[in-house]
C-alpha positions as CSV (number, residue, x, y, z in Angstrom):
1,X,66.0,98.5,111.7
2,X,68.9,100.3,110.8
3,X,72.0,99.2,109.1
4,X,75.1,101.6,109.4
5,X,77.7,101.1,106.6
6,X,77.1,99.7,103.0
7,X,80.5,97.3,103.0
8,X,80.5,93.8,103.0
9,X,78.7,93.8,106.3
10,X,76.3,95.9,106.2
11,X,74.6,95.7,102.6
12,X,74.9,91.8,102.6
13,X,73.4,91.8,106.4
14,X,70.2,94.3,104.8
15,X,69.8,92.1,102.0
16,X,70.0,88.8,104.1
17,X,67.3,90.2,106.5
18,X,65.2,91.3,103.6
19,X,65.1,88.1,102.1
20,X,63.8,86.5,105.7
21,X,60.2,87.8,105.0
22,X,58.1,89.3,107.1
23,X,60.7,92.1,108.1
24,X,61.1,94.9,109.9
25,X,61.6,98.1,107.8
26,X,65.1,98.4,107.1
27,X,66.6,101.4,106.2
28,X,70.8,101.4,105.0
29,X,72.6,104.7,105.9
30,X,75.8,105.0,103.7
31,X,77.4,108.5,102.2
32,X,78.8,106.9,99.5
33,X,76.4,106.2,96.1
34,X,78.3,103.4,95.1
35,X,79.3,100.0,97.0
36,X,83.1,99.0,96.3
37,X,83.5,95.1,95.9
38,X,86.8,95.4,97.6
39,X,88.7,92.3,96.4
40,X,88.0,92.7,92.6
41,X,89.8,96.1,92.9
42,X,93.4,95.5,91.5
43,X,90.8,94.2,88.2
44,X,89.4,97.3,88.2
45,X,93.3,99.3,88.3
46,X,94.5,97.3,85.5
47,X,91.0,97.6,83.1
48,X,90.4,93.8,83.0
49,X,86.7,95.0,84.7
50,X,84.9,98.2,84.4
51,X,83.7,100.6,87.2
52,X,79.8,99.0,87.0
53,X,80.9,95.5,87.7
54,X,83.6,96.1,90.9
55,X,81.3,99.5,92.1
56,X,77.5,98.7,91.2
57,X,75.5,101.8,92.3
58,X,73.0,101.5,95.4
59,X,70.0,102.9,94.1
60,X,70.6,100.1,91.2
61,X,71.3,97.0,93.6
62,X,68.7,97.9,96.4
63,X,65.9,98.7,93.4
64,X,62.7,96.6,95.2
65,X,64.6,94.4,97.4
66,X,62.7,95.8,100.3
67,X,65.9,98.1,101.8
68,X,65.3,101.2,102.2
69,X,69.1,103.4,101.3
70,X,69.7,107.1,102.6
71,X,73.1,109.0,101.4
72,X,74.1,110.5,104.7
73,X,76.5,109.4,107.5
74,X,75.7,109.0,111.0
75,X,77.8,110.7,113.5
76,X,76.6,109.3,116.9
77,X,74.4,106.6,118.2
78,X,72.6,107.9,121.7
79,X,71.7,103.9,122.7
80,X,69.6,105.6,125.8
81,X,67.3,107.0,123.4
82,X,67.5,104.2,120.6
83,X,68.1,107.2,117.8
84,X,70.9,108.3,116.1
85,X,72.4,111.6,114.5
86,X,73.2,111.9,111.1
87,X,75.9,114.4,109.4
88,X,72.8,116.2,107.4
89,X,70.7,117.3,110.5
90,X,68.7,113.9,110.8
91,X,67.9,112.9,113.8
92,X,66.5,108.7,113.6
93,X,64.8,106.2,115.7
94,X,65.6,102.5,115.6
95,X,64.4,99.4,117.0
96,X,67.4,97.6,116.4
97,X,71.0,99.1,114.7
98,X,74.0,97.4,113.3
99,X,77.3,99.0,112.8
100,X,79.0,98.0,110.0
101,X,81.4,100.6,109.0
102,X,84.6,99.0,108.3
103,X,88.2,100.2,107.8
104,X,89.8,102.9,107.1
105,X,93.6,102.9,106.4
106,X,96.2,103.4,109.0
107,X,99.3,105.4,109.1
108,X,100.7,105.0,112.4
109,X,101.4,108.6,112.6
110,X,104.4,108.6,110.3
111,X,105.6,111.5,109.4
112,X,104.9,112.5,105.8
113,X,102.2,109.5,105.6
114,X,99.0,111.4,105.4
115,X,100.2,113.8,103.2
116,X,102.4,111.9,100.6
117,X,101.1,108.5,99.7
118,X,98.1,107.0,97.9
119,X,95.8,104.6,99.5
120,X,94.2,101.6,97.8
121,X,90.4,101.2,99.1
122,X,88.0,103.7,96.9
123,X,87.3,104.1,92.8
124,X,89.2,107.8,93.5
125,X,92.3,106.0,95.0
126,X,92.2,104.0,91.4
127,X,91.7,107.2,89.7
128,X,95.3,108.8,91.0
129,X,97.2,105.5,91.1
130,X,96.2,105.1,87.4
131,X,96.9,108.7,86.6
132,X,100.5,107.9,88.1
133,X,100.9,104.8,85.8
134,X,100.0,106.6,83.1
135,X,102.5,109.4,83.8
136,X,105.6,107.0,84.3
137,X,105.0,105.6,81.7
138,X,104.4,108.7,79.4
139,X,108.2,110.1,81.0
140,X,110.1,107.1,80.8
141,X,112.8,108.6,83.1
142,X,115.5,106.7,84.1
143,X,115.2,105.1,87.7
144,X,111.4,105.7,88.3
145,X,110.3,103.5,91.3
146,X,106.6,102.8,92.8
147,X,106.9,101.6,96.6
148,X,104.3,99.7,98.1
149,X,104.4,100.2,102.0
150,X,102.6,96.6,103.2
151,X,103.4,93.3,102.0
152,X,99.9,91.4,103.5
153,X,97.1,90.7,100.8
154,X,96.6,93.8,99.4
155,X,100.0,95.5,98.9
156,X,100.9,91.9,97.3
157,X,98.2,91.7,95.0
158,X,98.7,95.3,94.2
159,X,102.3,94.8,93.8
160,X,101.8,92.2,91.2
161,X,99.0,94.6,89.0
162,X,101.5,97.1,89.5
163,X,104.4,95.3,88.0
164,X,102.2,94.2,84.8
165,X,100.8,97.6,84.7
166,X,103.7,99.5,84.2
167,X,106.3,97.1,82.4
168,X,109.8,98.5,82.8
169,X,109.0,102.1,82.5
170,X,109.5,101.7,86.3
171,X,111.0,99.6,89.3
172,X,108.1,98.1,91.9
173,X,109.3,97.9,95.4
174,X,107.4,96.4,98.3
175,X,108.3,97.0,101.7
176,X,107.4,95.3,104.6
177,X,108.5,95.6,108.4
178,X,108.4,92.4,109.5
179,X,109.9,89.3,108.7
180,X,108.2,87.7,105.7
181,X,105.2,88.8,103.2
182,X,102.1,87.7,104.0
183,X,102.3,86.6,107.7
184,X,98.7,85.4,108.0
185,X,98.8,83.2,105.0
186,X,99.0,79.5,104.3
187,X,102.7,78.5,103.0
188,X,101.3,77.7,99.7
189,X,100.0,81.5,99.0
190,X,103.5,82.7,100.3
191,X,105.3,80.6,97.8
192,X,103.1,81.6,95.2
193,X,103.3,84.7,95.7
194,X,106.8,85.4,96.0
195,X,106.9,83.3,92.8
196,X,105.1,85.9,91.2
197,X,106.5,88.6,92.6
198,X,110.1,87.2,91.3
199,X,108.7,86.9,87.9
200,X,107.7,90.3,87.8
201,X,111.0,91.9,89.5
202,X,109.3,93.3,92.1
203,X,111.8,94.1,94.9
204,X,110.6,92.5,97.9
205,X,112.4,94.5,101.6
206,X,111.8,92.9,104.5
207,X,112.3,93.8,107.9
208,X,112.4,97.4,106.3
209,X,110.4,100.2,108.6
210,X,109.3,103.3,107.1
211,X,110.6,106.2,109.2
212,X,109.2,109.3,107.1
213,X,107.4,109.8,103.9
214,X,108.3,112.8,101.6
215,X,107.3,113.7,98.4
216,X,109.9,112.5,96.6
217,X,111.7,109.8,98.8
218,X,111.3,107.3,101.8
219,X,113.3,107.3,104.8
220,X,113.6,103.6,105.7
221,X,115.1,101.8,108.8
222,X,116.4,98.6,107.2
223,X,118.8,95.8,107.8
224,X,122.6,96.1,107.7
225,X,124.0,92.9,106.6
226,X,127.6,94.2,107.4
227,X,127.0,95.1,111.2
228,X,124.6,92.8,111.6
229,X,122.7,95.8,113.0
230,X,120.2,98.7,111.6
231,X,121.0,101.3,108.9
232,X,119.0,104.4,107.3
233,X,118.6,104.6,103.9
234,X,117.0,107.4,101.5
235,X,114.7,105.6,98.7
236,X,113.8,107.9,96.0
237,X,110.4,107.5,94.6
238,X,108.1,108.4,92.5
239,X,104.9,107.4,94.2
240,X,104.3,105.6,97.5
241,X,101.3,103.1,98.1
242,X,99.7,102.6,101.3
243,X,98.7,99.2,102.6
244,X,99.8,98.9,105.6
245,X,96.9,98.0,108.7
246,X,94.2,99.7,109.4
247,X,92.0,101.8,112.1
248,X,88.6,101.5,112.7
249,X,86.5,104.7,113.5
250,X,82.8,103.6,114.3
251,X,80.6,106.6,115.1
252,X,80.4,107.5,118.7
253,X,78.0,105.9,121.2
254,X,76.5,106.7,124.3
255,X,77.3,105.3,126.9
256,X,80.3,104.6,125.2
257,X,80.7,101.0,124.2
258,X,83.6,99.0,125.0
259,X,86.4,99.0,121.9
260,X,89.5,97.2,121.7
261,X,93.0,99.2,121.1
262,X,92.3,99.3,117.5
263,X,89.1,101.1,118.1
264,X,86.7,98.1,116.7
265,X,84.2,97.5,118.7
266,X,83.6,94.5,121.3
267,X,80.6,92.3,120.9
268,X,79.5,88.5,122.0
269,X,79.5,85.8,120.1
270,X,76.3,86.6,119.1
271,X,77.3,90.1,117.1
272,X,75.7,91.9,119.7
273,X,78.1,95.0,121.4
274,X,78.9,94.0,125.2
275,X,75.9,96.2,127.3
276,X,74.4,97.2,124.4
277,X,71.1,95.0,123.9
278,X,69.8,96.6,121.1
279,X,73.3,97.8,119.2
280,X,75.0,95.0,116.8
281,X,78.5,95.2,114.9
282,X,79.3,93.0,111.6
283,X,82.5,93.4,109.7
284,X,85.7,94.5,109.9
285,X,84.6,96.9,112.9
286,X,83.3,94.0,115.0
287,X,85.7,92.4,117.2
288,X,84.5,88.9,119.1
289,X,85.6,85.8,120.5
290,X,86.5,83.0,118.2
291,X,87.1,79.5,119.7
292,X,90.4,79.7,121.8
293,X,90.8,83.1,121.6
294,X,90.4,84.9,125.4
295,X,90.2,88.6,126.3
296,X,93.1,90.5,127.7
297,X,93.3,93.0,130.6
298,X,92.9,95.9,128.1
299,X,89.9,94.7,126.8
300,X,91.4,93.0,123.7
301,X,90.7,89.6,121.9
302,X,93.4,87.3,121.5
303,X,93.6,85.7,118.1
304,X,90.7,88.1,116.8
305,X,88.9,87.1,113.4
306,X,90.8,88.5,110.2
307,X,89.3,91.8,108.5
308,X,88.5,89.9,105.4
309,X,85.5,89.8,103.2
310,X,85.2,86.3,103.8
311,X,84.2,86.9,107.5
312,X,81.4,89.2,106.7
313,X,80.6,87.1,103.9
314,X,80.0,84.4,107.0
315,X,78.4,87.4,109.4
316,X,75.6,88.4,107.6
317,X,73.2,85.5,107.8
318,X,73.8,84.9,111.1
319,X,72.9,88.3,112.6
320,X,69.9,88.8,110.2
321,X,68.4,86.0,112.0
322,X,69.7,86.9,115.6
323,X,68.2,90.4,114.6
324,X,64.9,88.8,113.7
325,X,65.3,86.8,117.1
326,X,66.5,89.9,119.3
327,X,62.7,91.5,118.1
328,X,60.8,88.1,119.2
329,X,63.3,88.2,122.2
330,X,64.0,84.7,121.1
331,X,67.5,83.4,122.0
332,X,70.7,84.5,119.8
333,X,72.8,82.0,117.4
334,X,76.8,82.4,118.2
335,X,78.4,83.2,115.4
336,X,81.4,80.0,114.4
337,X,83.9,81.5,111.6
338,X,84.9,79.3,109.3
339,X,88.3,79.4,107.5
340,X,87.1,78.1,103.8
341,X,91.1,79.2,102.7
342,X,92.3,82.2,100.8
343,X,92.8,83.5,97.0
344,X,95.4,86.1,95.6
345,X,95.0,88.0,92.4
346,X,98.9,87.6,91.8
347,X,98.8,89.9,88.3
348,X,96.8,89.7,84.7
349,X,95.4,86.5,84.2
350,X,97.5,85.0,87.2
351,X,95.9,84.2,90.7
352,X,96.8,81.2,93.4
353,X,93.7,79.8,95.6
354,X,94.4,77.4,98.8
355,X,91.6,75.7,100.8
356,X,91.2,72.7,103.0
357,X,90.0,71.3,99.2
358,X,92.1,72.7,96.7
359,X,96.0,74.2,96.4
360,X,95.8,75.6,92.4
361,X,97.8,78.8,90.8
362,X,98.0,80.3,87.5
363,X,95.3,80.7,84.6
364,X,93.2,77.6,86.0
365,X,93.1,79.7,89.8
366,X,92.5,83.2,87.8
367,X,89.4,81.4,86.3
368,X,88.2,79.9,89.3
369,X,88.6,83.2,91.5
370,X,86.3,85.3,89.1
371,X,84.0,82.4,89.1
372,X,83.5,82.3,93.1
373,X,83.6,85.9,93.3
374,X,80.7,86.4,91.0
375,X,78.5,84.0,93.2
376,X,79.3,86.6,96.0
377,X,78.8,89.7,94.6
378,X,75.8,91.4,96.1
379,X,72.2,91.0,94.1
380,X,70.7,88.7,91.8
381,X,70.5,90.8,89.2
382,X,73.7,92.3,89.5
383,X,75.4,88.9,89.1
384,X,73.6,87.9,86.2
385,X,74.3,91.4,84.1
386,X,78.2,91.0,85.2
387,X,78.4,87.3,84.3
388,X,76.7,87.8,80.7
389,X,79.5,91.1,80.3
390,X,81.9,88.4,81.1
391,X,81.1,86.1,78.4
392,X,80.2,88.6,76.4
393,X,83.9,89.9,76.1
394,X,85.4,86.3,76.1
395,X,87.7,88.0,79.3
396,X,88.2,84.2,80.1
């Protein structure tokens, strides 16, 4: 059994199935050494956690759990064959494989994009942006400005650390095409958030597109409230954030397996890629029917699941048993997400939570967000060391 990817999906998936005793082997295949516990991130920027808590090693958290890890990453997947081919010469066998390699971030091709702005999804991301905090506020020039290009989860909750981070040694601005910031929330994280976001001065644009990116300065498309119309406008900057949708780049497979237009790939409710028997997806690479959602022309789901940790959270039990069931050639349980609500880090000591059970911002929701992330964070053991640094530190 192979796992490819050490995200969300594909480490809690491994450690699900290893738990289900007896097991197949399993073997992980991941090129980075560390896993990156995504949504404790913007703790991890601001200092409030350290690098061992958010980024626990793999050697560390698969240490006799009965998964196997190898540091390589595969290139393609030949399902004719059942093996697959690895970027260090390896060529591998499998009985069963999942593909669970997640995200990358998107830049739509803008000009400049690539080249001038910082992402926000790996421990060297955190490195530069803190090296850029650190510098504005070492200069202290008049008119220093940070832009954050995004203004759905992430570039809010960034926008907010951001803002605390660098006090008024420089201006925060978030800019977002369309309409409102985040368009898939609930109304009470919205108004929480752009609570928080007036507290701090953060400069929210909307309906702003970026046009080109250079190193200095933004070229933006934004409203004209005089014409009623479109203007251009030159933002200088001292740093640009990106946060703005992602792309999805799963390694080749042949015969190619059906995708959707953002390159994730198309399984049944089941996990399970369509015309692939032995090939399964979890994650943010795994697109699949949820109930009233229907498949277009062009291959692509209609009201797709969210790329959120909380869906692979969901994923992971459910295909380590419809893996253990595909090898008995039992039949496979259908996957039913279910939405248990959101929560926003909204800046130090400051966070908002809304469920079907609970609306609650402020300390009380800071509190409460550490406490239901440390139930999720991957490993026994890893949990208990973290929890007893917490109380250790009194960071409550």
């Amino acid at each position: 059994m192979i796992v490819v990817g050490g995200g969300f999906g594909g480490l809690y998936t491994a450690l699900e199935l290893a738990s289900r005793r007896p097991h197949p082997p399993i073997l992980l295949i991941e090129p980075n050494e560390r896993f990156l516990f995504l949504p404790l991130l913007y703790e991890l920027l601001s200092g409030e956690l350290n690098v061992w808590e958010v980024a626990p090693r793999y050697d560390d958290l698969l240490a006799s759990s009965g998964v196997a890890w190898l540091q390589d990453r595969v290139l393609n997947v030949d399902a004719l064959s059942n093996r697959l081919n690895t970027a260090g010469g390896r060529t591998i066998s499998y009985s069963r494989a999942v593909i669970a390699t997640g995200g990358q971030s998107n830049r739509f091709g803008i000009p400049g994009a690539d080249t001038h702005t910082l992402g926000f999804r790996s421990l060297e991301d955190v490195e530069r942006l803190r090296k850029l905090v650190d510098d504005l506020k070492r200069q202290r020039r008049p008119l220093q400005r940070l832009a954050v290009v995004g203004a759905g989860a992430t570039g809010v909750e960034l926008a907010c650390k951001l803002a605390d981070l660098v006090g008024d040694s420089a201006v925060i601005e978030l800019i977002e095409q369309g309409p409102d910031l985040l368009p898939a929330s609930r109304a009470f994280s919205r108004e929480q958030a752009l609570h928080a976001l007036q507290r701090r001065d953060v400069r929210l644009r909307t309906r702003t597109t970026v046009r080109e990116v250079n190193p200095d300065s933004l070229r933006l498309q934004c409203p004209d409230l005089e014409t009623a119309g479109d203007r251009e406008e030159i933002l200088a900057v001292n740093g640009v954030i990106w946060t703005a949708g992602l792309s999805f780049q799963p390694p080749a497979i042949e015969p190619a397996a059906d995708r959707d237009r953002q390159g994730r790939l198309l399984c049944d409710d089941s996990l399970r890629l369509q015309g692939q028997p032995r090939i399964f997806a979890v994650g943010d690479v795994a697109a699949l029917p949820q109930e009233g959602s229907e498949a277009t022309t062009a291959g692509q789901y209609v009201g797709a699941l969210p790329t959120t940790a909380q869906v692979a959270f969901q994923q992971a039990p459910v295909l380590a048993a419809n893996l253990k069931r595909s090898l008995a050639s039992e039949p496979l349980l259908p996957f039913a997400w279910k939405d248990l609500g959101e929560m926003l880090s909204l800046g130090r000591g400051d966070a908002s939570i809304a469920s079907p059970a609970l609306t609650l911002a402020g300390p009380a929701a800071y509190r409460l967000r550490r406490l239901a992330y440390l139930s999720r964070l991957p490993g026994l053991g890893h949990q208990v060391r973290v929890a007893a640094g917490w109380l250790a530190d009194l960071r409550w």
